[in-house]
N, C-alpha and C positions, 0 to 999 in steps of 0.2 A: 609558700610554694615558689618556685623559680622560674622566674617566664620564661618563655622559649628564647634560645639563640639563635641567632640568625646563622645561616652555612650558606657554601658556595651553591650559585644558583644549580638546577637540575643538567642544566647544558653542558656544565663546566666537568663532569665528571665520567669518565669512562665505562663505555658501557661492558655487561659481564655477557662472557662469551659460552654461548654451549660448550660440554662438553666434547673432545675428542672423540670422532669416529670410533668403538670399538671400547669404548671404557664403560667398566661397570664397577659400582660401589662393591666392595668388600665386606658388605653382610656378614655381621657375626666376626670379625676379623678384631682382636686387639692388639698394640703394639706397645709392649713394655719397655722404657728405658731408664739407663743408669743415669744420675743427675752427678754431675764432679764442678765441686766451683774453688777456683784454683787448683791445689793438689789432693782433696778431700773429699771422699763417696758422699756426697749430700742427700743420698736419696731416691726416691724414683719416681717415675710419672708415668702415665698410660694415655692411649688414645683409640677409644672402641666408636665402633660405626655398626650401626644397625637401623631395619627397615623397621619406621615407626606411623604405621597406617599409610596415607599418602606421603608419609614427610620422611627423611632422613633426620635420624640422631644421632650426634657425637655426642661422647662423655668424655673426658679432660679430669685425670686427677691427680695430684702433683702430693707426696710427705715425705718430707726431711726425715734424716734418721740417723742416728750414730752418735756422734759428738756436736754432729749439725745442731741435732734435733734438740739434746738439752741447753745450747745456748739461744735458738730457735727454731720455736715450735713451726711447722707449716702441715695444714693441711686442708688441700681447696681442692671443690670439685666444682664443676660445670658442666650447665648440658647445656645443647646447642638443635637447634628444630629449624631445619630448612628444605625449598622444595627442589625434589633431585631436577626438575625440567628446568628451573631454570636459576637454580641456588641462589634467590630470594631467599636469604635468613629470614625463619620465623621470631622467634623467641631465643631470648638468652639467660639463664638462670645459674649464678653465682653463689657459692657458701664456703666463704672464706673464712680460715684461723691461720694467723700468721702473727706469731709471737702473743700477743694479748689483746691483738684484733681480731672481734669477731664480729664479721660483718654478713648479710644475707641481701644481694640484690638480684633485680628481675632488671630486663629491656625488652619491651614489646616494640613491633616494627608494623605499625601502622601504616601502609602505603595507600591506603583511601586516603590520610589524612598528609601523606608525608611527612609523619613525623616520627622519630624513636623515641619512645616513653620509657623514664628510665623510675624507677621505684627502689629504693636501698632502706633496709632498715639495719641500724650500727646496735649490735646485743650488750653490748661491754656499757656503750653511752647512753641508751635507749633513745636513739634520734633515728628521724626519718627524715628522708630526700627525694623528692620530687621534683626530672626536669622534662623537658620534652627537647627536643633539637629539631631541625629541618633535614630529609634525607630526599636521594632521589627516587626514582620506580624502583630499583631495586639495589638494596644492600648485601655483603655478606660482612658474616661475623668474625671475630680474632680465632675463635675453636674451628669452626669451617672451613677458614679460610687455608687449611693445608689441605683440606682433599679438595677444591677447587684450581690452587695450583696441580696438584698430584691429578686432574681431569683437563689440563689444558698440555697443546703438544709443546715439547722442550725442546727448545734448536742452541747450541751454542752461539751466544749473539744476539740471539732474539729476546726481545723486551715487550712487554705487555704492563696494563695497569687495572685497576679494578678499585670501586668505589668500596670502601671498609669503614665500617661503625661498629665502637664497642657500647655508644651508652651515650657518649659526648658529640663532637663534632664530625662528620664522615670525612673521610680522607682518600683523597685517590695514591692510590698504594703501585708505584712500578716497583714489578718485577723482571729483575737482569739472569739470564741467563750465560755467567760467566765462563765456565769450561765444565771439562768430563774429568772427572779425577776417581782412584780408588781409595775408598774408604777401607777400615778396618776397623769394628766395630764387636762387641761383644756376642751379637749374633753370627757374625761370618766378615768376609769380605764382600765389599759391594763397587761396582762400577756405576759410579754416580755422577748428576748433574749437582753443582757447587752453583745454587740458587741468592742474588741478593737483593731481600726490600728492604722499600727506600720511600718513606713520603714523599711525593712530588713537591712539597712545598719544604723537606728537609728537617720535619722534624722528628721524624722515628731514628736519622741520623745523629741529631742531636744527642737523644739518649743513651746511645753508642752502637756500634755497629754489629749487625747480625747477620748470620751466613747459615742457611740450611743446604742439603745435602741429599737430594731426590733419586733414587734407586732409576739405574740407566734401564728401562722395561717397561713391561705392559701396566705396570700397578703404580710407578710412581712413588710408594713408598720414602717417608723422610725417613732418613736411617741417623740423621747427626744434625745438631743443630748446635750452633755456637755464638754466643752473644757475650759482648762484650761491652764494661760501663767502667766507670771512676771506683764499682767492689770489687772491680777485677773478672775473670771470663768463668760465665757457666757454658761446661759443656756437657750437653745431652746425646746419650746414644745408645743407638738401638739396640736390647738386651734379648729379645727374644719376641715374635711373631704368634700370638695364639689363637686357634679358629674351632669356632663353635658353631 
């Protein structure tokens, strides 16, 4: 087992801001998108939000398809359980296949104890992992963490930050709100906020740089998201809007 790591003390990290005046979750709402990395349809992803007792759920699921797909396989889903009052990520649960990786991990967010317990078991290796980290009163998660920006108000200019944990070390994560641009996206045209995070300590930079694309409006919607690394640029975008 892996003893705990120590993180930046509880002071040092940004605290998470209610909700905007006048926002409400999208119950029952999914948003389907085209995945292109370089000049090639790689597939598609999805991101649903629904009322799951007291807690909000997102689901996150991402497969490769095409030509992508027989040279690799992807297909991961995720759920994500956090509370709408004050988006304290609950639980984070992982089931990744990605090429001949199949992996299934949990992250539970202990904030009695501060800690995020993170549990993996590898199906291909059959190995398990067990670590625990230091977090503050409250985290959110990598899948949450777009409808927590998509619930904070967007000013051109204005920058905010917020404490983020997938499983390892929590990160205070600024968000830059750089300009209003129109997108054009396989759902429609959008007038959007051109959003960019950034590790405060520089290292979500490192892995190269990422630009999402928030719907100028009352919902906040990411309509486009673009990231870019040393494989070259995945860009995701908005395919179509489904409400149950």
């Amino acid at each position: 087992m892996a003893s705990p790591t120590p993180s930046a003390s509880p002071e040092a990290f940004s605290p998470i801001q209610p909700v905007r005046e006048g926002y409400k979750f999208a119950d029952g709402q999914t948003l389907v998108y085209q995945v292109e990395w370089r000049v090639f349809n790689a597939g598609t992803a999805s991101l649903h939000i629904e009322q799951a007792g007291e807690q909000q759920r997102v689901t996150m699921d991402a497969t490769t398809s095409g030509s992508i797909a027989s040279v690799f396989h992807v297909r991961d889903h995720i759920e994500s359980l956090f509370d709408p009052s004050s988006f304290c990520s609950a639980n984070v649960r992982k089931q990744t296949e990605e090429g001949f990786r199949r992996v299934n991990l949990s992250v539970q967010f202990d904030y009695a104890r501060h800690k995020s317990v993170l549990n993996q078991v590898n199906l291909k290796k059959h190995e398990t992992r067990h670590e625990e980290h230091d977090i503050p009163d409250c985290v959110v998660d990598v899948v949450s963490s777009f409808y927590y920006v998509g619930s904070q108000k967007l000013e051109v200019g204005k920058s905010f930050s917020f404490p983020l944990n997938d499983g390892g070390k929590t990160q205070n994560v600024k968000i830059t709100v750089e300009k209003r641009e129109q997108v054009k996206v396989p759902a429609g045209t959008f007038d959007a906020f051109r959003v960019h995070p950034d590790a405060e300590d520089g290292t979500l930079h490192k892995k190269g740089r990422a630009v999402v694309w928030f719907s100028d409006d009352a919902h906040h919607i990411p309509v486009q998201i673009e990231a870019k690394s040393f494989l070259g640029t995945v860009t995701i975008k908005l395919l179509r809007i489904e409400q149950k």
